[in-house]
C-alpha positions as CSV (number, residue, x, y, z in Angstrom):
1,X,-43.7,0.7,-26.7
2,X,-41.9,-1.9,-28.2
3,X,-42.5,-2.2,-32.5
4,X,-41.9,-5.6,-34.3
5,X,-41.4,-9.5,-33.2
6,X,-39.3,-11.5,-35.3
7,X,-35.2,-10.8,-35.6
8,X,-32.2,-12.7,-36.8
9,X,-29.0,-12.6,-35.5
10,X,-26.4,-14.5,-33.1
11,X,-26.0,-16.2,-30.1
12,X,-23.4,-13.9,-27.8
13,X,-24.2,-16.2,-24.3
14,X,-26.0,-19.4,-23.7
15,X,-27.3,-20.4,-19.9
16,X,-27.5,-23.6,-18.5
17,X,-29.0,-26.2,-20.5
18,X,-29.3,-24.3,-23.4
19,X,-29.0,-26.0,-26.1
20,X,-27.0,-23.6,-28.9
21,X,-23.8,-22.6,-29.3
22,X,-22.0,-19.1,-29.1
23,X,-22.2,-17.6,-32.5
24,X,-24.8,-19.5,-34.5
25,X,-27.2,-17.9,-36.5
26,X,-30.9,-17.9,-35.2
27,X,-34.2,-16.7,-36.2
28,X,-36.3,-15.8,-33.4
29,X,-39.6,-13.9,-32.1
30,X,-38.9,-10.5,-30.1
31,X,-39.6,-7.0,-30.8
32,X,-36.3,-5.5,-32.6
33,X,-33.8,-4.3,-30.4
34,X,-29.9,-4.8,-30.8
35,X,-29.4,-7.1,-27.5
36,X,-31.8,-9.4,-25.9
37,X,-32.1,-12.4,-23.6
38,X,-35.2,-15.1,-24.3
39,X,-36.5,-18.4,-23.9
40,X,-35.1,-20.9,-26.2
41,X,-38.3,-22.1,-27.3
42,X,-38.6,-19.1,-29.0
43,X,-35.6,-19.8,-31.3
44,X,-34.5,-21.6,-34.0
45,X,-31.6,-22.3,-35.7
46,X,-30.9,-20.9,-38.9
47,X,-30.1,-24.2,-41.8
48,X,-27.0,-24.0,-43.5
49,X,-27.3,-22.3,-46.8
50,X,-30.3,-20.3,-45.8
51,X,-29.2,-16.6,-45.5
52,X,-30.3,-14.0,-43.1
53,X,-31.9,-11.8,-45.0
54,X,-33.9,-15.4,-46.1
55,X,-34.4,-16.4,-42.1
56,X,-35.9,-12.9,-41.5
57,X,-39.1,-14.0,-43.4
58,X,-39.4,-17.4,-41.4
59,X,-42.1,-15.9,-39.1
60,X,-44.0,-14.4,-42.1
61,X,-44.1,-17.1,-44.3
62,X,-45.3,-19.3,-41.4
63,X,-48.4,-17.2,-41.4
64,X,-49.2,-18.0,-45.0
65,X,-48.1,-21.5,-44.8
66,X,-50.4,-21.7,-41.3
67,X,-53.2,-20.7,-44.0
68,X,-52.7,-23.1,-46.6
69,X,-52.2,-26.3,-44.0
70,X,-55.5,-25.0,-42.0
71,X,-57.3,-25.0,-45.1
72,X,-55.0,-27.0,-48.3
73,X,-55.4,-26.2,-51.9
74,X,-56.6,-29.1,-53.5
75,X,-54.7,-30.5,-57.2
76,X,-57.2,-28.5,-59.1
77,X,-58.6,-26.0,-56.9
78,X,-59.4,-22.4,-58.3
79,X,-57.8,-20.4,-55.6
80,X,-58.2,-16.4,-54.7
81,X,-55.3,-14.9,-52.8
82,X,-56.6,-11.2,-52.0
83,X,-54.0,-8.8,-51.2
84,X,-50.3,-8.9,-52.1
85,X,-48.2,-7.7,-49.4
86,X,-45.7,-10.3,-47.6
87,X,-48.0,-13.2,-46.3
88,X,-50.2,-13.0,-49.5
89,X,-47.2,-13.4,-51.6
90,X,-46.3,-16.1,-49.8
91,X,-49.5,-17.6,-49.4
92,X,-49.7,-17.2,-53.4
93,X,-46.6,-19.0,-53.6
94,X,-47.5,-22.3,-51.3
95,X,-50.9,-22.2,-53.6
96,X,-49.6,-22.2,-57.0
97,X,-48.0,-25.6,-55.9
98,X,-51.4,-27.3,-55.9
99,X,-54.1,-25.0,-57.3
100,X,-55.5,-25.6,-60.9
101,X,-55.8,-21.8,-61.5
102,X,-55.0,-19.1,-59.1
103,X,-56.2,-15.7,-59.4
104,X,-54.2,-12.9,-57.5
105,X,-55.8,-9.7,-56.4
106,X,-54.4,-6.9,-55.6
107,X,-54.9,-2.9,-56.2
108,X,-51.2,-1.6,-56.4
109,X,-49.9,-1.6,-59.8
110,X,-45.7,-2.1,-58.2
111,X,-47.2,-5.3,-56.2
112,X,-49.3,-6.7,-58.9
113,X,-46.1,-6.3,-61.5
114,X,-44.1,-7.7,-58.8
115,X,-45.7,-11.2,-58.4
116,X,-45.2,-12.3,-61.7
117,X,-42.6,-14.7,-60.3
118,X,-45.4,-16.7,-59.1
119,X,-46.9,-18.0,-62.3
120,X,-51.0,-16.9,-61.4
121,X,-53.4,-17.6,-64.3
122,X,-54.7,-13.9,-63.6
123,X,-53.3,-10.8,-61.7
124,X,-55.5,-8.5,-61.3
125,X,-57.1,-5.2,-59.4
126,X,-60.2,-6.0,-57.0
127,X,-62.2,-4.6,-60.1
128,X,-61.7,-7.1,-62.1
129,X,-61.3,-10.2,-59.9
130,X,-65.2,-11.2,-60.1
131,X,-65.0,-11.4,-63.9
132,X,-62.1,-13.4,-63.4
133,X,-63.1,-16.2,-61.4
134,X,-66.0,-16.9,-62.9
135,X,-64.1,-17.1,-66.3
136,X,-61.5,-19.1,-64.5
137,X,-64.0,-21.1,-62.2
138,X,-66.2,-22.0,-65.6
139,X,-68.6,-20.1,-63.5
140,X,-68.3,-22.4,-60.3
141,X,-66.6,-19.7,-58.4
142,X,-63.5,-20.1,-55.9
143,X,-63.0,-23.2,-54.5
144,X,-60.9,-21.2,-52.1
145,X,-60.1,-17.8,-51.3
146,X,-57.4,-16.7,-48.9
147,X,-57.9,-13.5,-47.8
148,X,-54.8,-11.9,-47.2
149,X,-55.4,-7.8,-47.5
150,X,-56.3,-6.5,-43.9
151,X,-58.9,-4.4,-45.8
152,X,-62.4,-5.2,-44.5
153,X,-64.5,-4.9,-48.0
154,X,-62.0,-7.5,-49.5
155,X,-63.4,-10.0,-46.9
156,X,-66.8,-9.4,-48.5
157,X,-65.5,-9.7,-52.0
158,X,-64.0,-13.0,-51.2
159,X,-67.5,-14.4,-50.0
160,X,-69.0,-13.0,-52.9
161,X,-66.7,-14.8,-55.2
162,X,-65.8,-18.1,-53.3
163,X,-68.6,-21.1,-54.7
164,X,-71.4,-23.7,-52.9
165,X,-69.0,-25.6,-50.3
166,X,-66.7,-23.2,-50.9
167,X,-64.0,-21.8,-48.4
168,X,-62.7,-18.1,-47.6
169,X,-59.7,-18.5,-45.2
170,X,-58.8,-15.3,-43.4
171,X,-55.4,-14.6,-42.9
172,X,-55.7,-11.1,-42.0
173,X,-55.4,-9.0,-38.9
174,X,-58.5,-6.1,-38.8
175,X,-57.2,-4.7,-35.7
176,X,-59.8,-2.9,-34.1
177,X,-61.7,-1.7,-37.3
178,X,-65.5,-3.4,-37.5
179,X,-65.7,-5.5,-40.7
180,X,-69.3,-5.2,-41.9
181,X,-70.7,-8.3,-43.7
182,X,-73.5,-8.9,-45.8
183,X,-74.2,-12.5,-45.3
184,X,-77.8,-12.8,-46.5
185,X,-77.2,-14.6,-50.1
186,X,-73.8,-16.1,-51.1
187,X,-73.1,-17.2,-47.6
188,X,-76.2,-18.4,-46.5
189,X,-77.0,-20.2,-49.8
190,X,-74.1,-21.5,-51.2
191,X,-72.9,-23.2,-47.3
192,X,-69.8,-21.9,-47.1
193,X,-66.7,-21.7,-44.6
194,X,-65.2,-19.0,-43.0
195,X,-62.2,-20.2,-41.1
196,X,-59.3,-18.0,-39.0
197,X,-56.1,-18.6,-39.1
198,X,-53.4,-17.3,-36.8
199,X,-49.9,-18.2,-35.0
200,X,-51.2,-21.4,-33.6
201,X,-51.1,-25.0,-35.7
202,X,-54.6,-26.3,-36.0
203,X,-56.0,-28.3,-33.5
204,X,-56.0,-31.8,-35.5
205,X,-52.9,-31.4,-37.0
206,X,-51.0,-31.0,-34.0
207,X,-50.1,-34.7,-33.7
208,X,-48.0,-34.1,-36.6
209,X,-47.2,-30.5,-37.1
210,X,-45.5,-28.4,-34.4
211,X,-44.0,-24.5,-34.3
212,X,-40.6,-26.5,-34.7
213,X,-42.1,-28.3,-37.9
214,X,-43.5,-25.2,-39.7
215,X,-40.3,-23.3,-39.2
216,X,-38.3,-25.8,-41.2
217,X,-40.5,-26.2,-43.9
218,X,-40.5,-22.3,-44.1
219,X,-36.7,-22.2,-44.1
220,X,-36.7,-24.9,-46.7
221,X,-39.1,-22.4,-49.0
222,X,-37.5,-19.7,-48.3
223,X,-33.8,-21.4,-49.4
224,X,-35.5,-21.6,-53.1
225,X,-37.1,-18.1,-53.3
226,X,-35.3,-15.4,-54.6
227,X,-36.0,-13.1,-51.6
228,X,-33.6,-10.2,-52.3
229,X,-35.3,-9.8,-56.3
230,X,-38.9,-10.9,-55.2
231,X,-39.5,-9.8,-51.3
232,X,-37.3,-7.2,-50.0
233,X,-37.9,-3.9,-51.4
234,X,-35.7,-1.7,-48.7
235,X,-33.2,-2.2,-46.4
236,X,-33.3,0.3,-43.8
237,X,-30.2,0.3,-40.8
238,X,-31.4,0.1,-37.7
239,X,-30.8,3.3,-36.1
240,X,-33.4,4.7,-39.0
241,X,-36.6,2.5,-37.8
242,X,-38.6,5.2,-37.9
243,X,-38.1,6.1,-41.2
244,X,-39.0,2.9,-41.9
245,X,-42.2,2.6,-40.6
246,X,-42.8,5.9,-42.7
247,X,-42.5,3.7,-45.4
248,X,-44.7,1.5,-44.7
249,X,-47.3,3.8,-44.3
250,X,-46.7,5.6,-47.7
251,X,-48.5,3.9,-50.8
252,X,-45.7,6.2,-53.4
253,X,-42.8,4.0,-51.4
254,X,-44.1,1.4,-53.1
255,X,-42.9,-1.3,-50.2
256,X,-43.4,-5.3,-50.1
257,X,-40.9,-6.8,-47.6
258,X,-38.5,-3.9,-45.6
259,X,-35.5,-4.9,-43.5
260,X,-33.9,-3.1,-40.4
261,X,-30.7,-4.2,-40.7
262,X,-28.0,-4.1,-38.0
263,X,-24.2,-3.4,-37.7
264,X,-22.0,-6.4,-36.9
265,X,-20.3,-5.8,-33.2
């Protein structure tokens, strides 16, 4: 089995009609591995002035961004992003651009502390976040909430906070764990939306937004966020990857964004 699917790195061979050039940089989706040969519409080139360690959050951050163009923040909006790991960070970030008041939620104390760069009106634990909208909201609740956590009873929360109309945009991934709703009151009463979000550009957008498109906008954010202070939290080489994913599966590592990192040839 075969773990990841985005990598940076540089051409070393091109085939015919290929349109790159021995030794650029690219960002790319493949499971990480030193050496590989794919299709170039799965690569991009890397802009100048965008580092690597930047480039290697390109996939990531076209998740969130995926998010906020299936379902924009309006100027004004009260917007809940649930759940601070990498593509709620970054969904936070692409809403703070429009929203009126943005409430981040989010139960470690490292991540919460961590997102002050963003500028939310309110960071705080899932505890507190229904008190907070509705002091936020003037007690009209969420215009929009993004949930962002992968943890099923946040999807629930969001409902129970998001107002009449109202939207809860899911940009997690449950895997294979059931996600039990109630949807008897808030959902049924107040009308309101639950829309998916994946890899895909929506449907109606697609006469003017394309994978090419959303990569570029994402390497033009991610020129002007300080990734190395506000994202990356290890850098692990790439012949440790398993200690890596160790990491990521222990709360006291305290982890946000972690990088495999490999030698130069």
């Amino acid at each position: 089995m075969k773990f990841g699917y985005q990598e940076v790195g540089e051409v070393e061979a091109v085939g015919d009609g290929a349109d790159f050039e021995i030794g650029e940089r690219v960002f790319c989706f493949h499971p990480h591995q030193t050496r590989f040969t794919l299709d170039t519409s799965l690569v991009w080139r890397i802009p100048a002035g965008v580092d690597p360690h930047r480039a290697a959050f390109a996939g990531l951050f076209g998740v969130a961004l995926n998010a906020c163009i299936t379902t924009p923040p309006l100027t004004g909006d009260c917007v809940v992003v649930s759940g601070l790991g990498v593509i709620g960070t970054f969904a936070a970030y692409i809403a703070r651009l429009t929203a009126g008041k943005l409430i981040l939620i989010e139960p470690s104390s490292s991540r919460r502390a961590g997102s002050s760069w963003i500028g939310a009106d309110a960071v705080v634990e899932p505890g507190e976040a229904a008190a907070a909208v509705e002091e936020l909201s003037q007690g009209r609740g969420a215009d929009l909430c993004i949930e962002a956590s992968g943890a099923p009873p946040a999807l629930q929360q969001a409902i129970e906070m998001t107002g009449v109309e109202g939207t809860v945009t899911v940009a997690s991934w449950y895997g294979s764990r059931p996600v039990p709703l109630a949807l008897s009151r808030e959902f049924h009463l107040r009308r309101q939306r639950i829309v998916s979000t994946g890899p895909t550009v929506p449907a109606h957008l697609t006469a003017r937004w394309d994978r090419t498109r959303m990569r570029g906008v994402s390497f033009d954010h991610l020129a002007r966020i300080d990734v190395a202070s506000h994202i990356i939290t290890h850098r692990v080489p790439f012949d440790q990857a398993p200690e890596a994913y160790a990491l990521l599966d222990d709360p006291a590592a305290k982890t946000l964004g972690v990088l495999l990192e490999h030698e130069r040839a």
